[in-house]
C-alpha positions as CSV (number, residue, x, y, z in Angstrom):
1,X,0.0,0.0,0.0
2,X,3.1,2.4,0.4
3,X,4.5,1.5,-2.6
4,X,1.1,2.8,-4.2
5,X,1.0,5.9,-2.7
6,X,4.6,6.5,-4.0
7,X,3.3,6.0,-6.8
8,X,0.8,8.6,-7.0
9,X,3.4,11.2,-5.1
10,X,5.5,10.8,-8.2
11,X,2.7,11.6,-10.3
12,X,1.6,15.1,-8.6
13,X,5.5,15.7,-8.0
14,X,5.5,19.1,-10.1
15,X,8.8,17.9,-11.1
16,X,7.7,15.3,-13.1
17,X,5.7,17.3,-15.0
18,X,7.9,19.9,-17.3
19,X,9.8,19.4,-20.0
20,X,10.5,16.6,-22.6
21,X,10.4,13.8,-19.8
22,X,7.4,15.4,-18.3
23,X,4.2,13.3,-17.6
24,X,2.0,15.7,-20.2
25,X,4.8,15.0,-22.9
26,X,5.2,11.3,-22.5
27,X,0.7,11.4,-22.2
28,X,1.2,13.2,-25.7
29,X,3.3,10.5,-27.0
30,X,1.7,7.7,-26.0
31,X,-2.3,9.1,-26.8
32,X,0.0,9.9,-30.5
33,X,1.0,6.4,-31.2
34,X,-1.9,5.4,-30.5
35,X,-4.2,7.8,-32.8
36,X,-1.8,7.3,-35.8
37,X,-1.7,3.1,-34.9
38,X,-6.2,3.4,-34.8
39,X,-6.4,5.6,-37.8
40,X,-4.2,3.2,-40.0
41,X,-5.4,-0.1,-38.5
42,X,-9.1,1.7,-39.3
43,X,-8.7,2.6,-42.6
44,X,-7.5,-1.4,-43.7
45,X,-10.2,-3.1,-41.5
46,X,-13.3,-1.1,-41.8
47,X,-14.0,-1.1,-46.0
48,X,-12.9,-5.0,-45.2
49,X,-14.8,-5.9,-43.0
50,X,-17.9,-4.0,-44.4
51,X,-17.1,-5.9,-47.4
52,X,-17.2,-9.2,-46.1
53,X,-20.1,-8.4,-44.0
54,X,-22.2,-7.4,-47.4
55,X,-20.9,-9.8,-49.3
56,X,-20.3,-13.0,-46.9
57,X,-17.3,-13.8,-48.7
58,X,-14.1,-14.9,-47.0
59,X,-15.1,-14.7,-43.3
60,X,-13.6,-17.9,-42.6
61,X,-10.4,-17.1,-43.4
62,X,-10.3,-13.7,-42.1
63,X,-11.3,-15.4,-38.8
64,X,-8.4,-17.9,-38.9
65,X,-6.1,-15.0,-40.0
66,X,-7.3,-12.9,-37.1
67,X,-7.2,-15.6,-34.2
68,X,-3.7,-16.3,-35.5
69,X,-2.7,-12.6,-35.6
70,X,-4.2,-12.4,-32.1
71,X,-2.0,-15.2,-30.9
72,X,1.5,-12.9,-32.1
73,X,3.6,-11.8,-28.9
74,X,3.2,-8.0,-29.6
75,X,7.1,-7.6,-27.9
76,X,8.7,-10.4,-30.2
77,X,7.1,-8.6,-33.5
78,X,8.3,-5.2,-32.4
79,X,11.8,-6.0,-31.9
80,X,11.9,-8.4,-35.1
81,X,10.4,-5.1,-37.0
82,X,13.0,-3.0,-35.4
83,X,15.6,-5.0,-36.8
84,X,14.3,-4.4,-40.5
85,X,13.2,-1.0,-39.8
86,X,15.2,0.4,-37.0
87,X,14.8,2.0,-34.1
88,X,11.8,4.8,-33.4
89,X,8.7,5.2,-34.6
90,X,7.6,3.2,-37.1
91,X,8.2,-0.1,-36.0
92,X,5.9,0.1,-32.7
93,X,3.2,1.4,-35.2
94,X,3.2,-1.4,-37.9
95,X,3.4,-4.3,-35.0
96,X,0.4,-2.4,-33.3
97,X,-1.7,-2.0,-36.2
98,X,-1.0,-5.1,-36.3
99,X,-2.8,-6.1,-33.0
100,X,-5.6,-3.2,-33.8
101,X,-6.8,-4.4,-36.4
102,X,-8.3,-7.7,-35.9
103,X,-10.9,-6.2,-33.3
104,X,-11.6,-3.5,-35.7
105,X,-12.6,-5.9,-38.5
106,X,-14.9,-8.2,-36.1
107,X,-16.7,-5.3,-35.1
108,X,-17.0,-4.1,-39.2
109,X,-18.4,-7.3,-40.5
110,X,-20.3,-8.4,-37.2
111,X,-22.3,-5.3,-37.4
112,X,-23.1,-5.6,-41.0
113,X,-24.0,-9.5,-39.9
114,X,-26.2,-8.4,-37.5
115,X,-28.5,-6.4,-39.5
116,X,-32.1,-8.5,-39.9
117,X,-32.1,-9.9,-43.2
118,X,-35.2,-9.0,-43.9
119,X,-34.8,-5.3,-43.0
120,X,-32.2,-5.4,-46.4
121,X,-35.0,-7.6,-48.1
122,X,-37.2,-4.3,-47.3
123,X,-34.7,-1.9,-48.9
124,X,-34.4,-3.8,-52.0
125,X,-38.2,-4.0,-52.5
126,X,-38.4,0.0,-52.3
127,X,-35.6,-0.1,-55.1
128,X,-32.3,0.8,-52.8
129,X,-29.0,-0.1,-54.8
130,X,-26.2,-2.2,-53.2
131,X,-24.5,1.3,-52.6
132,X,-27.7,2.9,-50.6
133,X,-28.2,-0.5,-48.7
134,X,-24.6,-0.2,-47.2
135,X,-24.3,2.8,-47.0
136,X,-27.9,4.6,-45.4
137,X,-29.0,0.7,-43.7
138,X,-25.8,-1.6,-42.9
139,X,-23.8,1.3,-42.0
140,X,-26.0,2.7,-39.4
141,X,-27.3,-0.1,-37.6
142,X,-24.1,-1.9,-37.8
143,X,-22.5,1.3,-36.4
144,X,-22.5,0.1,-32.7
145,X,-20.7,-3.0,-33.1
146,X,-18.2,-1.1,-35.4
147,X,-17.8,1.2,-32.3
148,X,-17.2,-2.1,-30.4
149,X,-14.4,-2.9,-32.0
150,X,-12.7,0.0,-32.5
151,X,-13.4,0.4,-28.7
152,X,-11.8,-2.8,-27.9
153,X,-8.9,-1.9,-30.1
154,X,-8.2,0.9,-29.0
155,X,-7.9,-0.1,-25.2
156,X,-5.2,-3.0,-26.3
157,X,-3.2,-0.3,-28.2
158,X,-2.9,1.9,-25.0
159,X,-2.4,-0.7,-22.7
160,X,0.2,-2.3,-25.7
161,X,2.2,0.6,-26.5
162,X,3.7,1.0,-23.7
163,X,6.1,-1.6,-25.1
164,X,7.1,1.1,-27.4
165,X,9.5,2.4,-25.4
166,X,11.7,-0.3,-25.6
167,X,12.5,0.9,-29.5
168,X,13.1,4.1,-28.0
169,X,9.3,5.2,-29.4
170,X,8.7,7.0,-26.0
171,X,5.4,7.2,-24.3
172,X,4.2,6.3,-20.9
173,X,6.1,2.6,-21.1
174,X,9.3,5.1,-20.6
175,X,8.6,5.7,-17.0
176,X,8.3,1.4,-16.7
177,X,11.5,1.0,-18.6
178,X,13.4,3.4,-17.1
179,X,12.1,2.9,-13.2
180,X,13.0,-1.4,-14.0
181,X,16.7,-0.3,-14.8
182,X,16.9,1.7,-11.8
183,X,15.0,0.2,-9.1
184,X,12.9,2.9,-9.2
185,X,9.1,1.6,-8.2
186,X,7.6,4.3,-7.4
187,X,8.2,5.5,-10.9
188,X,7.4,2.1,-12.2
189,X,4.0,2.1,-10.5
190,X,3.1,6.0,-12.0
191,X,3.7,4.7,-15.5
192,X,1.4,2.1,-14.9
193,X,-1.4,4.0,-13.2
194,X,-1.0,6.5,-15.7
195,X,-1.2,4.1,-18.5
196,X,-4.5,2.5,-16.4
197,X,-6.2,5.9,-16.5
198,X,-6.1,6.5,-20.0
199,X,-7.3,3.2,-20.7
200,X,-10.5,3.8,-18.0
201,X,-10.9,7.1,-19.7
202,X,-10.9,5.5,-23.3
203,X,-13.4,2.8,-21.9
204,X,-16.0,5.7,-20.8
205,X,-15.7,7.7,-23.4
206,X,-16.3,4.6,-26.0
207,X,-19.4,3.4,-23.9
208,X,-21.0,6.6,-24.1
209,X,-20.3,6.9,-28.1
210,X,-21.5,3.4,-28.4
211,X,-24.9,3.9,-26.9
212,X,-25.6,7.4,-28.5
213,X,-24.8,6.2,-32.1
214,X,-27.8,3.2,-31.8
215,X,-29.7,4.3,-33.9
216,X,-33.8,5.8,-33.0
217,X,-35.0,3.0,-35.0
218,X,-33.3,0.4,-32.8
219,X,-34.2,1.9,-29.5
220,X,-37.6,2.0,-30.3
221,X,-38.0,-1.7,-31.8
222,X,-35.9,-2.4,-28.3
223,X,-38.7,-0.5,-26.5
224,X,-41.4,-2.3,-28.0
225,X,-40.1,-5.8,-28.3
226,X,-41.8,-7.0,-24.1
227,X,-45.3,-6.0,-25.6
228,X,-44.8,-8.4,-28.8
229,X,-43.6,-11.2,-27.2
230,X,-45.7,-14.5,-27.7
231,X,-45.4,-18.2,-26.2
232,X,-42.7,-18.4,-29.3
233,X,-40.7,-15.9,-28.0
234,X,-40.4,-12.0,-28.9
235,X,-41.3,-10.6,-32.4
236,X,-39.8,-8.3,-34.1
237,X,-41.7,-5.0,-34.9
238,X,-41.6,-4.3,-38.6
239,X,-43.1,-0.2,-38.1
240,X,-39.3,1.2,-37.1
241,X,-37.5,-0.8,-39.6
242,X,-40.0,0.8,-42.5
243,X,-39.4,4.2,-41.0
244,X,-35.6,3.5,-41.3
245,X,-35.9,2.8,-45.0
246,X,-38.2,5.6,-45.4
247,X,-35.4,8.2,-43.5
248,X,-32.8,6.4,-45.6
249,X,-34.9,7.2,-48.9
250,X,-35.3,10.2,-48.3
């Protein structure tokens, strides 16, 4: 319990918190990597998934692919990168993108899978295109469990790169690196709480994105759904999915 409260005295030490080794510098760092690892990993996952979500096609081996991706020590392919690369920046960010972008690409093609068939049926009888349907149907109700995944993602990248550090990337994992090679546990247990709060911070702000991007259509068949329920189980209320693909038309 002492060693935790050092921990927190090194945080709100005023001298830790100026210049380039400064706690607000290495937060930069770290909250840097891990924008410029999301964006990237985002861009290659999302039109993927979406497209294997529309289309069906090659889920199986994207699964496979993914589960063995998963199953990569993050450490090992950073220092193997490194060596091709070099030391700095870039390595960290190709082995983390990496990691980010498995989670990102569930979340894509599960939300596209989760849309009711026959709400799609509905948007091709009122004459949608392939374009509209993904893009004014699959899109927005898939949206949640895109933000899933991106939210899932992006708590393994901050909790991950603080391993970029040890290719002299910087960031938070500084403070663990450098407190290991000098005994220093108080500075040790700051990196990690700090690295702890962004990820609870991360975690909030993703819930409450998640649940204000359902769409109204959604909430309402949610709302409805206990007074439709039967000896069969619930039914589904077809009034807000025909008001979706009206909204959409229109």
């Amino acid at each position: 319990m002492n060693l935790l409260f050092e921990g927190f005295a090194w945080i709100f030490d005023p001298a830790h918190h100026g210049g380039d080794e400064g706690i607000g510098t290495r937060i930069l760092q770290h909250l840097g990597i891990t924008l410029v690892v999301m964006v990237i990993a985002s861009l290659i996952a999302i039109p993927l998934g979406y497209l294997i979500g529309h289309t069906g096609r090659g889920r199986s081996v994207v699964v496979a692919l993914s589960g063995g991706v998963r199953a990569l020590p993050t450490l090992g392919v950073i220092s193997l990168i490194a060596l091709s690369v070099g030391i700095g920046f870039t390595a960290p960010v190709i082995a983390l993108v990496i990691l980010a972008i498995p989670s990102i690409l569930a979340g894509a093609y599960s939300g596209f899978e989760a849309v009711d068939r026959r709400t799609i049926d509905a948007a091709r009888a009122v004459g949608m295109t392939e374009g509209q349907i993904v893009t004014r149907v699959e899109v927005p109700l898939g949206l949640p469990l895109l933000i899933g995944g991106l939210r899932s993602a992006t708590l393994q990248v901050i909790a991950t790169a603080t391993l970029a550090d040890y290719v002299g990337a910087g960031g938070l994992g500084r403070y663990i690196f450098s407190g290991q090679a000098t005994n220093d546990y108080p500075q040790m247990l700051a990196g990690s709480i700090l690295v702890i709060m962004l990820a609870l911070v991360s975690e909030a702000l993703f819930s409450l994105l998640q649940r204000s991007l359902v769409p109204a259509g959604v909430v309402a068949a949610e709302q409805r759904q206990p007074d439709g329920e039967t000896s069969g189980g619930p039914t589904r209320k077809s009034g807000p999915r025909r008001s979706l693909i009206a909204g959409a038309r229109r």
